[in-house]
PAKE-351260 format. One line per 4 residues: their letters; for each residue y, x, z of C-alpha. Coordinates in nm, 2 decimals, m for minus. Each point is the difference from the previous one (the first is absolute). Example, Ala and Ser with C-alpha at 12.3 -4.5 7.8 and 13.67 -1.06 7.14 Angstrom:
2
as = m0.45:1.23:0.78 ~ 0.34:0.14:m0.07
END
This chain:
374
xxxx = m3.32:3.14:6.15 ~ m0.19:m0.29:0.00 ~ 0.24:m0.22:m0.13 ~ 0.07:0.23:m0.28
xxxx = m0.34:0.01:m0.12 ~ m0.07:m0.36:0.06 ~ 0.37:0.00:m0.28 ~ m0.19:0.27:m0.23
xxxx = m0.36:m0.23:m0.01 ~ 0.23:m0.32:m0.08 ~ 0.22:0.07:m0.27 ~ 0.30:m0.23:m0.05
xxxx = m0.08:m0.25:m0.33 ~ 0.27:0.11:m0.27 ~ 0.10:m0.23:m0.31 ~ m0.18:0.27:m0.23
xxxx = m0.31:m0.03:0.18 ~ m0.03:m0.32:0.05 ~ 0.09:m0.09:m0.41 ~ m0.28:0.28:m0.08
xxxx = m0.24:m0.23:0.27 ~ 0.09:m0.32:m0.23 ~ m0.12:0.19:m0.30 ~ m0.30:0.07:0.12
xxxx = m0.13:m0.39:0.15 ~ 0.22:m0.05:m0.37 ~ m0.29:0.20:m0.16 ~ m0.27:m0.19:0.19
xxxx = 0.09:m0.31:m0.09 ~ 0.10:m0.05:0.34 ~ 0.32:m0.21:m0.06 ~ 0.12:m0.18:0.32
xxxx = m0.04:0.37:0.16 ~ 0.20:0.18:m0.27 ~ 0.29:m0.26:0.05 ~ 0.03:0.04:0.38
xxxx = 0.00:0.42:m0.06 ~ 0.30:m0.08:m0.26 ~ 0.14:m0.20:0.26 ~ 0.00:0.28:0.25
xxxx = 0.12:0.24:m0.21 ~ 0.31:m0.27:m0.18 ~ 0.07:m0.01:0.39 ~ 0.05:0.34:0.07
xxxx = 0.16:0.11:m0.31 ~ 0.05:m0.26:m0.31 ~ m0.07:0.11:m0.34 ~ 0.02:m0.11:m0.36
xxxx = m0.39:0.12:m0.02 ~ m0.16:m0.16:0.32 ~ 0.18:m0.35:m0.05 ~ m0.13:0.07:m0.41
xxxx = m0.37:0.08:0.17 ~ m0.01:m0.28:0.23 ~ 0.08:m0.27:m0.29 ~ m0.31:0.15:m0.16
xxxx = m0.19:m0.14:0.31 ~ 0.16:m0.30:m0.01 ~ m0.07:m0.05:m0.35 ~ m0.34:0.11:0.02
xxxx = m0.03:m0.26:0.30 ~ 0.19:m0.24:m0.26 ~ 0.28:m0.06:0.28 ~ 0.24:0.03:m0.32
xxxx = 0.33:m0.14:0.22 ~ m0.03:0.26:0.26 ~ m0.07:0.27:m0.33 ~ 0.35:m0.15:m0.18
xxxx = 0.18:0.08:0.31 ~ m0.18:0.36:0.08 ~ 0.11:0.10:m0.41 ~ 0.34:m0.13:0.07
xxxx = 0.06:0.23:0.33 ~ m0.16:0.33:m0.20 ~ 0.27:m0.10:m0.27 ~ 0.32:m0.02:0.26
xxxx = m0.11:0.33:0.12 ~ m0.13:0.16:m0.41 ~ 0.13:m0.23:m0.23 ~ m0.14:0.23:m0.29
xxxx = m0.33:m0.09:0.21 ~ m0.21:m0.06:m0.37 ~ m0.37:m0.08:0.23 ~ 0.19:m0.22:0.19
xxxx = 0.11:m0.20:m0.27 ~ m0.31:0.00:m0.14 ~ m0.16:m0.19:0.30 ~ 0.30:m0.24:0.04
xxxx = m0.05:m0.05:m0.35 ~ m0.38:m0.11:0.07 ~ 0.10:m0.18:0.35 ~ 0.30:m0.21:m0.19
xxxx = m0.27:m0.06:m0.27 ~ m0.22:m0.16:0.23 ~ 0.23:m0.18:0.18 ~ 0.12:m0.17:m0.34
xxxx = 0.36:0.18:m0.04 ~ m0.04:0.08:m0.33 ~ 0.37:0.04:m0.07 ~ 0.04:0.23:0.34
xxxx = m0.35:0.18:m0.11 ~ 0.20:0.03:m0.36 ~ 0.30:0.18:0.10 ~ m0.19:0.27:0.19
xxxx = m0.21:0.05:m0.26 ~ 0.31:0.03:m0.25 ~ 0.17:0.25:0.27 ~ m0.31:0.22:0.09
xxxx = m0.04:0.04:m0.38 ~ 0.40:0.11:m0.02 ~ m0.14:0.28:0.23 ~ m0.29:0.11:m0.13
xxxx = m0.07:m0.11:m0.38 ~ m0.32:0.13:m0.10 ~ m0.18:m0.16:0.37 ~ m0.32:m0.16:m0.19
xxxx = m0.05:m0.18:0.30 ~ 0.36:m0.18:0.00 ~ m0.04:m0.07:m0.35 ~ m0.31:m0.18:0.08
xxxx = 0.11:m0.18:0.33 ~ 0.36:m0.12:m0.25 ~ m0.22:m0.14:m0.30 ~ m0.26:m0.20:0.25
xxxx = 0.36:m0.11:0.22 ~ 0.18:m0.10:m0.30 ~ m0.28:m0.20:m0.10 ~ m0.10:m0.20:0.29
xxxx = 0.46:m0.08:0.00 ~ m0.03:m0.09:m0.35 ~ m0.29:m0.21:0.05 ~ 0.14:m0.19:0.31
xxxx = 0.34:m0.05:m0.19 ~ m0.23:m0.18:m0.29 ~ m0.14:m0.24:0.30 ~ 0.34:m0.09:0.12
xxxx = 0.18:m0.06:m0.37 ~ m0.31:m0.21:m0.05 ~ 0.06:m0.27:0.26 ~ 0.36:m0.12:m0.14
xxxx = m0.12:0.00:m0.36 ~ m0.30:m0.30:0.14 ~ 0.25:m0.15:0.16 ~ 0.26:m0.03:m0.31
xxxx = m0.32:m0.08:m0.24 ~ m0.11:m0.30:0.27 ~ 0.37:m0.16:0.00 ~ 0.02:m0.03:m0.38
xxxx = m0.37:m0.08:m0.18 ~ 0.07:m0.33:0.05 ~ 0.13:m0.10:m0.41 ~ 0.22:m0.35:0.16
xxxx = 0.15:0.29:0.20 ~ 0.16:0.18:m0.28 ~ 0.21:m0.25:m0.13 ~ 0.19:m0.03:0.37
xxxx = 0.02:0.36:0.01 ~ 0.18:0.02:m0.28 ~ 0.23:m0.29:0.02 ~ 0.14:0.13:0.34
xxxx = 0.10:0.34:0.09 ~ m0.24:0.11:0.29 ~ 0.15:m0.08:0.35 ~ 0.13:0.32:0.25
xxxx = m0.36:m0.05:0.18 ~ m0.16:0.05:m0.31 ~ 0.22:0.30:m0.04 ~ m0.10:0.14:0.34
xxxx = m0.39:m0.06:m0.09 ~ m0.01:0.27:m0.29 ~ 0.27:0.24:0.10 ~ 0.13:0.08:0.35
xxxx = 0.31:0.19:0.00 ~ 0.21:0.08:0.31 ~ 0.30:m0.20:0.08 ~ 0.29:0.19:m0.07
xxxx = m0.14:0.09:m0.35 ~ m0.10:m0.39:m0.07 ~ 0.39:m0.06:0.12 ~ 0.15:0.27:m0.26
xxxx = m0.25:m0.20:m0.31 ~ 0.14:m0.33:0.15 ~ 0.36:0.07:m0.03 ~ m0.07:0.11:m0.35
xxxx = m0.15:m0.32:m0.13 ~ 0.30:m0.17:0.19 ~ 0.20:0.22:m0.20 ~ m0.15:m0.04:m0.31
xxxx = m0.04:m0.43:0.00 ~ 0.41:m0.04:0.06 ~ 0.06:0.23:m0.28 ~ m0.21:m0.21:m0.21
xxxx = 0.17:m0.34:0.16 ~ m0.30:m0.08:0.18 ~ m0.01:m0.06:0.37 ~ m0.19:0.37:0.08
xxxx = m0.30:0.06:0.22 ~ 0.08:m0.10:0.37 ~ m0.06:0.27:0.27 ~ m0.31:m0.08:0.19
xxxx = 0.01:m0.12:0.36 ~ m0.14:0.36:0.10 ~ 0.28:0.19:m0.11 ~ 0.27:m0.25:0.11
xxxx = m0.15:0.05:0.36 ~ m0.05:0.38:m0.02 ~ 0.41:0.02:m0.11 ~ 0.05:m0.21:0.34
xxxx = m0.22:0.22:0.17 ~ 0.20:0.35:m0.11 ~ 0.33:m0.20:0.10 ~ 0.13:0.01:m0.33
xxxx = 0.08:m0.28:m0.18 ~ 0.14:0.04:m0.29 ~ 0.37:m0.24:m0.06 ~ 0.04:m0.20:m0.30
xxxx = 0.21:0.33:m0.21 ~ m0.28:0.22:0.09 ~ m0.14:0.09:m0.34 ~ m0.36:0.03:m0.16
xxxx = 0.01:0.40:0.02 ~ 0.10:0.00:0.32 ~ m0.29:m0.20:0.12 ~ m0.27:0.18:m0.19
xxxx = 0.17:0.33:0.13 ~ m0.06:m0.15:0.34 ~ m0.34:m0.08:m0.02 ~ m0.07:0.34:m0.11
xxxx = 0.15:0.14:0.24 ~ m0.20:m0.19:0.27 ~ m0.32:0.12:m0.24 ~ 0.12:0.36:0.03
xxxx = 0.07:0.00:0.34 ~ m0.34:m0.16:0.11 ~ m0.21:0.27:m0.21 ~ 0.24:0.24:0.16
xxxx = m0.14:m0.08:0.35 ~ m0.36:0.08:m0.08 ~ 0.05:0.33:m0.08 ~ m0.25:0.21:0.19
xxxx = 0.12:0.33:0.11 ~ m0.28:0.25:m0.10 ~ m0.08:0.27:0.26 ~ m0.27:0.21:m0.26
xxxx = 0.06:0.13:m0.33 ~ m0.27:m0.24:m0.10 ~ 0.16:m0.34:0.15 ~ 0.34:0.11:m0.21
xxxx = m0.20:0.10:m0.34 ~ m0.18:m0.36:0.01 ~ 0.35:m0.13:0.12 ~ 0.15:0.14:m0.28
xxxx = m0.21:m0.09:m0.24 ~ 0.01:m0.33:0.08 ~ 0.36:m0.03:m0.06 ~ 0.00:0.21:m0.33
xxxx = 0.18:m0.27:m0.18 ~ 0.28:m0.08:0.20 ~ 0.24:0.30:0.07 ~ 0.17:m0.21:0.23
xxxx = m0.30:m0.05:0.24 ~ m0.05:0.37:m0.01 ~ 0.31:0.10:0.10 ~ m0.03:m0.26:0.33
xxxx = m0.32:0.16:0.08 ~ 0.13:0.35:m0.01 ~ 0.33:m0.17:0.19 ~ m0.30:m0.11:0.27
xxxx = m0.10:0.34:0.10 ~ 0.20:0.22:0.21 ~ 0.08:0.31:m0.18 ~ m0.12:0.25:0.26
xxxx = m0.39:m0.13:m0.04 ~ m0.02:0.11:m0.34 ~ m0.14:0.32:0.11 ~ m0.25:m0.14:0.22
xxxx = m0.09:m0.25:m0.30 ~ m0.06:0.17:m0.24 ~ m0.12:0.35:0.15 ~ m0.21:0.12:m0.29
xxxx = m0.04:m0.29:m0.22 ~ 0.36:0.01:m0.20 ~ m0.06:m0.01:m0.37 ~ 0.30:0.05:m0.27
xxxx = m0.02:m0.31:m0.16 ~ 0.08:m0.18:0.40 ~ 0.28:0.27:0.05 ~ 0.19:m0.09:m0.32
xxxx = m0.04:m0.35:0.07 ~ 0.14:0.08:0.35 ~ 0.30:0.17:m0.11 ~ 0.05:m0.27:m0.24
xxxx = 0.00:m0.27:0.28 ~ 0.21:0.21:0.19 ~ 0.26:0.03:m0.30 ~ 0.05:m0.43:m0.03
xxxx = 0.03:m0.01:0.40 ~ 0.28:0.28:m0.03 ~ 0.19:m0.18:m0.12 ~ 0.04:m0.25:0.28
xxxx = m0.14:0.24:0.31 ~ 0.09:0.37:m0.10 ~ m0.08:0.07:0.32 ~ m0.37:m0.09:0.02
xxxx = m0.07:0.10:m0.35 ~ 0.06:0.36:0.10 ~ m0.17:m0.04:0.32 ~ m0.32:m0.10:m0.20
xxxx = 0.06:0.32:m0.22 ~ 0.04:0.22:0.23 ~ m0.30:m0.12:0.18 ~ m0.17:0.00:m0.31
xxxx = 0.04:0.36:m0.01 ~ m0.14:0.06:0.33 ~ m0.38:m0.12:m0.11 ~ m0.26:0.27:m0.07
xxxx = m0.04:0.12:m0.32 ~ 0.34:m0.15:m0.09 ~ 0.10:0.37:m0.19 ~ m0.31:0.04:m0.14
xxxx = m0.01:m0.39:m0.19 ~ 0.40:0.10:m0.11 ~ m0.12:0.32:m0.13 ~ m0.32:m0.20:m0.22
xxxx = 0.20:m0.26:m0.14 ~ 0.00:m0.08:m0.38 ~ 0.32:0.09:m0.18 ~ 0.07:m0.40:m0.02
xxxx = m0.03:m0.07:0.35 ~ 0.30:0.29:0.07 ~ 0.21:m0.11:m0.30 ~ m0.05:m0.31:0.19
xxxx = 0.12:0.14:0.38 ~ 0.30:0.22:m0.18 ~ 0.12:m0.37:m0.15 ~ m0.03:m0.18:0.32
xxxx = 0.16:0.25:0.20 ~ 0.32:0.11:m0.28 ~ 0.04:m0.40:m0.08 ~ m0.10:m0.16:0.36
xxxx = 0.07:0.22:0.29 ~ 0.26:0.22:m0.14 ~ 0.18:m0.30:m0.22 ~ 0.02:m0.24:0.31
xxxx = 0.22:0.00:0.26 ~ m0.10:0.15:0.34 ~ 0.14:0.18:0.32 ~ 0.04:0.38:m0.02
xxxx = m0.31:0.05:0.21 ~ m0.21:m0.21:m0.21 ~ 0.12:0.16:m0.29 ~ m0.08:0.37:0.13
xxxx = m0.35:m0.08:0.11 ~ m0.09:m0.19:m0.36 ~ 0.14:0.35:m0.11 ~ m0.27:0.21:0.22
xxxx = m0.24:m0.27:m0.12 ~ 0.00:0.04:m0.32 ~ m0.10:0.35:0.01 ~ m0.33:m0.17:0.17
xxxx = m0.06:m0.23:m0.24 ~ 0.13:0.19:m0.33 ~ m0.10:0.30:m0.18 ~ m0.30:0.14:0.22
xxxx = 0.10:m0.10:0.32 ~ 0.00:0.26:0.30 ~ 0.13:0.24:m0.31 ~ 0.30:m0.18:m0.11
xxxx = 0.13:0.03:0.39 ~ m0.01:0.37:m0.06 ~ 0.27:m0.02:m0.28 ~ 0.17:m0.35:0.15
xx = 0.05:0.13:0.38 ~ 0.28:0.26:m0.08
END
């Protein structure tokens, strides 16, 4: 009996609890105290809200690192978390990443468009980049100024072509790239008789490095093709896998002008986390662009194209998004799938599950298996 009641007169803490505790010192201004309830309560039972609530305290403490990182765990477990990326937003602000602060700002917007306060946090973000991109543009135009307002210096300037250093000290592109322009002007002086532009030391050394040197009938296209190959490759490799919805929107983004970098990105992830990824978050415009992808790497890998379909299909709200899309966008899916998945060779099980598939994707989804199945 008497351990019983000693149980019933000291209660057990519970995450709950504990979280509504950290409110309270929150409240009161009592900072330090409201992080070490949050702590409690992230240690019995982690949420999206008490990592969100214990940022607060950080930032209010202006301990923005240990805020970043709190925002960044309540958006692996919510990442449609919009107060969390509101105070990332301010502790990446603070810490000077505008761009970081940027895309948050950009994504939390995607989310919820008419958030005053995300407006406001973007325009003040987007001003402090700008501004910091004006201080670093600022520093080589000095420099260029400096090494020419001398008037004796004109006349050697133009009498000799500027040297490769000089080159480098206005414009710094990466090897492979500077190899491909090289091999052009080689090209270009032997079919004007002259002797062409020499390949620099750099590149010579970086063909030795790759173990390819190239024999005496190797020709001009065949270099520049190998040199951007070794470019490709390289930007290949630092490809980060996103694990959010939010780290493969910004991803994505990034690489909105090169299909090609897309579709290695999308190669990068392992069909099966799609679900996980994108939870919630899918929009149409990402699930066109996905099928899309999946369409050009068909071609060469049937069989992980339709492993990213069909896992595609498995994220929530994947019926619903087919059922809102524009006539365009399934004009669009109908095309891919009659002149991509259906026009291409395959194995008679790929075939038969692109034919259940399309009845997800095309013509109201869940519906169109109702009239497909028999």
């Amino acid at each position: 009996m008497k351990y019983s009641s000693y149980l019933n007169d000291e209660p057990m803490p519970d995450a709950a609890s504990e979280k509504e505790q950290g409110n309270e010192y929150f409240k009161q201004k009592k900072f330090a105290e409201a992080i070490e309830c949050y702590s409690r309560s992230i240690g019995l039972s982690p949420t999206a809200v008490a990592f969100a609530n214990r940022a607060m305290a950080y930032l209010k403490l202006r301990r923005f690192k240990e805020a970043e990182d709190d925002c960044t765990e309540a958006l692996n477990l919510d990442d449609r978390y919009i107060k969390a990326y509101s105070r990332r937003i301010t502790a990446r602000k603070e810490l000077g990443k505008f761009k970081e602060a940027m895309d948050d700002a950009e994504f939390a917007i995607s989310l919820e468009p008419t958030n005053p306060e995300l407006r406001k946090q973007y325009s003040e973000i987007k001003a402090l980049h700008t501004e910091k991109l004006a201080k670093k543009t600022q520093v080589p135009a000095k420099r260029a100024v400096c090494g020419f307002d001398k008037p004796a210096d004109k006349k050697e300037i133009t009498s000799h072509p500027p040297t490769i250093s000089q080159k480098d000290s206005f414009m710094e592109v990466d090897l492979p790239i500077r190899a491909a322009v090289d091999i052009k002007e080689s090209a270009g002086g032997r079919s004007k008789g002259g002797s062409g532009a020499i390949i620099n030391e750099n590149i010579m050394q970086q063909s030795r490095n790759a173990n390819q040197k190239p024999g005496p009938e190797a020709s001009i296209q065949e270099l520049a093709s190998r040199a951007a190959s070794r470019y490709m490759a390289s930007t290949a490799k630092s490809v980060k896998i996103p694990k959010t919805a939010y780290d493969f929107e910004v991803s994505w983004r990034a690489l909105s002008d090169d299909t090609a970098q897309q579709i290695q990105l999308l190669k990068s992830i392992p069909p099966a986390s799609l679900p996980e990824i994108f939870k919630n978050a899918l929009s149409a415009p990402f699930l066109i662009d996905i099928v899309k992808c999946s369409a050009s790497i068909f071609r060469d890998d049937a069989a992980l194209a339709v492993s990213i379909l069909e896992n595609l299909a498995k994220v929530p709200r994947f019926d619903l998004i087919i059922m809102c899309l524009s006539s365009m966008h399934k004009s669009e899916l109908r095309k891919i799938w009659d002149q991509v998945f259906f026009a291409e060779k395959a194995s008679a099980d790929q075939v038969e599950v692109l034919r259940q598939l399309r009845g997800r994707y095309i013509q109201g989804g869940w519906q169109d298996n109702m009239f497909t199945s028999s």
